[in-house]
C-alpha positions, 0 to 999 in steps of 0.5 A: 483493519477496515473489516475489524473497524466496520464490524465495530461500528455495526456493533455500536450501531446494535447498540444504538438502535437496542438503547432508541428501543429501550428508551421508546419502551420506557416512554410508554410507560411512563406515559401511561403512569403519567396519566393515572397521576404516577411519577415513576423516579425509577423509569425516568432514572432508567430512561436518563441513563440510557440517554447518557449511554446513547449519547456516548455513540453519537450526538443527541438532542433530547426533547421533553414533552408535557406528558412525560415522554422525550423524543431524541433527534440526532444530525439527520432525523429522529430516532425516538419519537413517543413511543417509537424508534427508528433503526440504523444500519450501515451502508458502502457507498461507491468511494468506498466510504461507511455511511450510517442510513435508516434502515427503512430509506438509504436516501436518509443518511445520519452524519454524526458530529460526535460520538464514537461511531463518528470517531470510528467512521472518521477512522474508516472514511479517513484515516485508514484511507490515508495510511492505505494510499501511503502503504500502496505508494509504497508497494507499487514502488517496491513492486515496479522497482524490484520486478525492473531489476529483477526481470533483468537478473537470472537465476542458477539455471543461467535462463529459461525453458518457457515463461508465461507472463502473470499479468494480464493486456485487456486486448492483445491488439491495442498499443500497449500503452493502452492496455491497462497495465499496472505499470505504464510501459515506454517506448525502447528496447528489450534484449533477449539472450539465447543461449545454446546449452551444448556450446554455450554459444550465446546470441544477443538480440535486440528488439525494438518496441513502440509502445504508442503503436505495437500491440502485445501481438506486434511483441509476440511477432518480434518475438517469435522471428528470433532463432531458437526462441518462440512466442504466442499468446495465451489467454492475452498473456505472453508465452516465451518458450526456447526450441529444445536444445536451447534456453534464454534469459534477459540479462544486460550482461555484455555480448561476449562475442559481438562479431569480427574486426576485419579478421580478428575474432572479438571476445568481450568482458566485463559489467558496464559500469555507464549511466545509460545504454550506448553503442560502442564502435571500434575503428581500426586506424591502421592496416596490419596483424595484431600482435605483429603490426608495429604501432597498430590502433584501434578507436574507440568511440561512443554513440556520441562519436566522442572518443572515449579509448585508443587500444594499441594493439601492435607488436606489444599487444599479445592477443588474447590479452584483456584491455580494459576499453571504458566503464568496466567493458574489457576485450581482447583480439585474435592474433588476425589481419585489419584492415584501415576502416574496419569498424565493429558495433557493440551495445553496451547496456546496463538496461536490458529492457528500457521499456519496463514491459517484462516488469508490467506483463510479469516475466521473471519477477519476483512480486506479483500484485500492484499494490499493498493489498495483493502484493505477494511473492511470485508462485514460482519463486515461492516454489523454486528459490534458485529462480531468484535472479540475484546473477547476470548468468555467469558463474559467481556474479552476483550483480543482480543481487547487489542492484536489489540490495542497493535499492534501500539507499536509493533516494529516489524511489518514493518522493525523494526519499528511500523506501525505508526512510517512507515506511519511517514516516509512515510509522512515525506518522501514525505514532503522532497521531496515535499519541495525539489522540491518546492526549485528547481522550484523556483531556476529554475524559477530564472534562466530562468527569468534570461536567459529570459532576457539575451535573450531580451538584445541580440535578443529582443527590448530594449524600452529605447534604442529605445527612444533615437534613435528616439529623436536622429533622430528627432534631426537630422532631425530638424538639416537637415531641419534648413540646407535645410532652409539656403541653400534654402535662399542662393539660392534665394538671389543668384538668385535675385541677377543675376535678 
């Protein structure tokens, strides 16, 4: 849009300067008819349409000089003076504004008041600006809360061989809060899941990041200590690759095998349903065999050390058994000893990374870009549709998919509203002003037909009234001749009278 409305205002800005050319032109002539003692209707006919036209592009005042000639000024300086004109071009200054300068000196800069060019500059300098500020604050929002949750998702391969993160740190050593990311990173913590594709063992591990103090090498570090993964940098981008054998994803799907409670083997299920991340801790309230042990318990508490379940898992407890434990977690036991005192940890997460790092450098996203000039899909996924992460990685799940997809109700995305609802207000927006507009030009075009011609009735020629004097004239012409004739025949008869 800004290319098409510049190129419109150079093209005026031909015009203009074609129109001051013309009319420099046209005033030379008419001084030099001028002193010979000529008026020449016929240039200064020429000479006020061009004003008319040129007063059309901006806004003019025109100046009468005794021998004929008219300089024209404009708001800034004069752009016809005798016999001579000054050209106009374009400029782009460094907010990115369009200026109108003579083409001889950029100090001097025209500010138009009316005109069409100060109409298409108001567009440019303005208008576009506005809309251009709202459809980015609606692309950055699209992009970030997308890329959050679609970093999070796994695709069909159920993970990764090897990711190159798309966005760049301006130094690998800084804090990452430092670092120029589009998206401003915070402190937390990143899950990483690795994944053995002959077992389908899988290890959850927990990284924790400051983002005020860890570097983009610090991460790699972290990183790369993990087992059966590997990190480094590549032209200060973050490179993740799995050891052979083995791939990795970042889904907040549960551990589903946290550990051992005394000698009970744990297996857990489910999508956790809570508001934010937590830590569950079981606690074993008694000694005994599950599924033999009578009255055997097992507590449940959050990172609070609020009870949230009491798991009976005694003699009516048969072990493999699903328990559903709180906010969509399930589990069950091996059929092993307890012990009174036995504890297991397990982070329970709806948030594999809190710190929003994988969506600002770029890893498993499904936009790239930072706002509405450069968003666009990720080369990858353009490629390769099944790594659109819609899963959790196991077979069916579709959670992901359904997060996406519950972003269009989400009315907190963009000032308290939905992201449809924003693009609505754009659109109905910029239809108020379009329609506004629409009435303006046509109140205005009322007037200046009106003043048009109020202008004729005072300067112009009126037909109708031309007509009646020209049949007044004929009649006293016709009136005089009869006259001539009588006195002519007077004459004769005098004469012959004498003779």
């Amino acid at each position: 849009m800004k290319i098409f409305v510049k190129q419109s205002i150079e093209s005026k800005i031909s015009d203009v300067n074609n129109l001051t050319a013309n009319i420099a032109s046209i005033n030379k002539q008419i001084s030099a008819l001028k002193v010979k003692g000529i008026e020449s209707n016929d240039l200064l006919d020429k000479r006020e349409a061009l004003l008319l036209d040129l007063s059309k592009l901006i806004n003019i005042t025109v100046i009468s000089q005794d021998n004929g000639i008219v300089n024209v000024a404009t708001s800034g300086g004069t752009l016809v003076s005798g016999t001579n004109s000054t050209s106009i071009t374009t400029e782009i200054d460094t907010s990115g504004d369009i200026n109108v300068v003579n083409s001889r000196s950029e100090n001097s800069k025209y500010v138009f008041k009316t005109g069409e060019i100060k109409g298409l500059q108001s567009f440019y300098n303005e208008t576009i600006v506005n809309y251009d500020d709202k459809l980015d604050t609606l692309a950055s929002g699209l992009i970030k809360d997308i890329n959050r949750i679609h970093s999070e998702g796994v695709g069909l391969s159920g993970g990764f061989a090897s990711i190159l993160s798309t966005n760049t740190v301006s130094s690998t050593t800084a804090a990452l809060n430092s670092t120029g990311l589009d998206i401003m990173p915070t402190s937390g913590d990143i899950y990483i899941t690795v994944i053995n594709t002959s077992t389908g063992e899988v290890t959850k591990n927990k990284i924790s990041v400051d983002v005020t103090t860890d570097s983009l090498t610090d991460l790699q570090t972290s990183i790369d200590g993990l087992a059966n993964i590997s990190a480094s940098i590549v032209d200060n981008k973050l490179l993740i690759k799995a050891d052979s054998g083995y791939k990795y994803n970042f889904s907040y799907a549960l551990d589903p095998n946290p550990g051992s409670l005394g000698t009970s083997t744990v297996s857990v299920s489910g999508i956790y349903s809570g508001q934010s991340n937590d830590v569950y801790t079981f606690t074993a309230l008694g000694t005994g065999t599950i599924g033999s042990t009578a009255g055997l318990q097992i507590e449940v508490k959050n990172s609070s050390g609020a009870v949230i379940a009491t798991l009976d898992v005694g003699s009516d407890y048969t072990p493999g058994n699903i328990i559903n434990v709180a906010n969509g977690v399930s589990l069950s036991f091996s059929g092993d000893a307890i012990t009174s005192g036995d504890t297991l940890s397990l982070d329970v997460i709806n948030d594999s990374d809190t710190t929003d790092l994988l969506a600002a450098l770029g890893i498993n996203t499904f936009f790239s870009g930072s706002d509405a000039s450069d968003i666009a899909i990720n080369p990858d996924i353009d490629k390769d549709v099944s790594l659109i992460a819609a899963s959790t990685g196991e077979i069916g799940n579709n959670t992901n998919a359904l997060r996406l997809a519950a972003l269009q109700d989400d009315t907190s995305a963009i000032d308290n509203t939905t992201f449809g609802d924003y693009l609505h207000q754009i659109a109905s927006s910029l239809g108020e002003e379009a329609s506004n507009a629409y009435k303006s030009e046509e109140s205005f075009t009322a007037l200046e037909t009106s003043l048009g011609n109020r202008r004729d009735e005072i300067s112009g020629v009126s037909t109708d009234e031309e007509l009646v004097n020209l049949v007044r004239f004929q009649q006293a012409y016709q009136a005089s001749a009869k006259y001539i004739s009588i006195v002519d025949g007077l004459v004769e008869r005098l004469l012959s009278s004498f003779g």
